[in-house]
C-alpha positions, 0 to 999 in steps of 0.5 A: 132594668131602669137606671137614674139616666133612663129617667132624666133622658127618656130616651135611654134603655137598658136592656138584658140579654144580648141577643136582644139586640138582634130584633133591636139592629134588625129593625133600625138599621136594615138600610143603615149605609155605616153602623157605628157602635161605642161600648164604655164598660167601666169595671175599675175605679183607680180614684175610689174605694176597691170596695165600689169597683165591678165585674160585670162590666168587663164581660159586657165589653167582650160579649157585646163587642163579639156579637156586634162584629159577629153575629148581628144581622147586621154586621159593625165592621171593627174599626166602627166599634169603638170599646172603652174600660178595664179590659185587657188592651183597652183604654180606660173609659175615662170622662175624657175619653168618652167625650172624645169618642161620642165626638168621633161618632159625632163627625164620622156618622151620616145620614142614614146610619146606625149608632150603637151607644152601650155604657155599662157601669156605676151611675149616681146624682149629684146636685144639678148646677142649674136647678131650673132644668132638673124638677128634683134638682139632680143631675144624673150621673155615669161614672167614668174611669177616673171619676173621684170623690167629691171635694171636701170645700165644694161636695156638691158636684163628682170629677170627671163624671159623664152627665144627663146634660152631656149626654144630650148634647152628646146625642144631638150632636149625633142625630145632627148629622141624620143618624140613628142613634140607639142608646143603651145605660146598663149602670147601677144606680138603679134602686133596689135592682140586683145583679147575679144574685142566687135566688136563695143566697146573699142579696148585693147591692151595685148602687152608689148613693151620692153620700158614698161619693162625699156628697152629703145629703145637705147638698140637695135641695129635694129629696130623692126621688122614691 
């Protein structure tokens, strides 16, 4: 599964199932002194339409947060596992929290460590504040919690939304420190991918395109990338 992110950072995955991550952590973080792990899995869109909200993101939350502190070969203590989303008892992965949360990871980590980022959720473009920087134009976006939609007198940009450009200085503020970072987007602006979908049933759609947010089509200087 490729998201819009995983084509601005080049860096980012997404992987499928779970267990995967047990030749991932295996290989990477064998000799890691800590291991750290953020799992963002936004379901709820309390600013949005009912209509845009998910569910698959609440289950990835209980399921990599479980394996990661139970079953890895290399095992996240709880209190190094930080969860944000619409779960039960957790925060709202809301852009603040976010950032508050990779800048934790960022002072905690050192040398030698193993950082484990997991964002599971709707993820969309916006125009890019500084063209130069992005070939088409567009920011790739994560949407958090309490993302809104773009404002009627400027809607050439989302509240609240994670971007590319802050998840880089997210991930260079950690690789700062000497630690291994692993980065995982499981968001849904990923084309025509589907999720949970029958083989011979209805086919929907997760992406949100950025004129479903209030930002038309005139806000672009290119197209969209096919």
């Amino acid at each position: 599964m490729r998201s819009a992110l995983v084509c601005r950072m080049g860096v980012l995955l997404a992987l499928g199932p779970v267990s995967f991550l047990s030749t991932l952590i295996a290989t990477t973080s064998a000799d890691a002194r800590e291991n750290y792990a953020l799992i963002v899995a936004d379901s709820d869109y309390p600013n949005l339409d009912e209509k845009y909200w998910l569910k698959g993101p609440k289950n990835d939350e209980v399921l990599v947060r479980d394996y990661l502190i139970n079953n890895a070969p290399v095992k996240f203590a709880p209190q190094n596992v930080i969860a944000l989303g619409s779960g039960d008892g957790l925060q709202l992965g809301t852009h603040q929290a976010i950032l508050d949360s990779l800048g934790k990871l960022a002072a905690e980590a050192k040398a030698g460590d193993f950082v484990y980022l997991h964002f599971s959720g709707h993820g969309s473009q916006q125009p890019a504040k500084d063209d130069k920087s992005e070939a088409d134009g567009r920011d790739e976006v994560f949407l958090a919690a309490d993302t809104e939609m773009a404002p009627k007198d400027n809607p050439s940009y989302l509240p609240n939304v994670l971007t590319d450009d802050e998840v880089s200085g997210a991930l260079k503020a950690i690789r700062t420190t000497g630690a291994f970072v692993w980065v995982v987007f499981d968001s849904c602006h990923s084309g025509t991918m589907t999720r949970g979908a029958p083989e011979n049933g209805d086919v929907a759609e997760r992406k949100v395109d950025p004129a479903d947010l209030g930002i038309p089509d005139s806000a672009f200087t290119q197209a969209a990338a096919s």
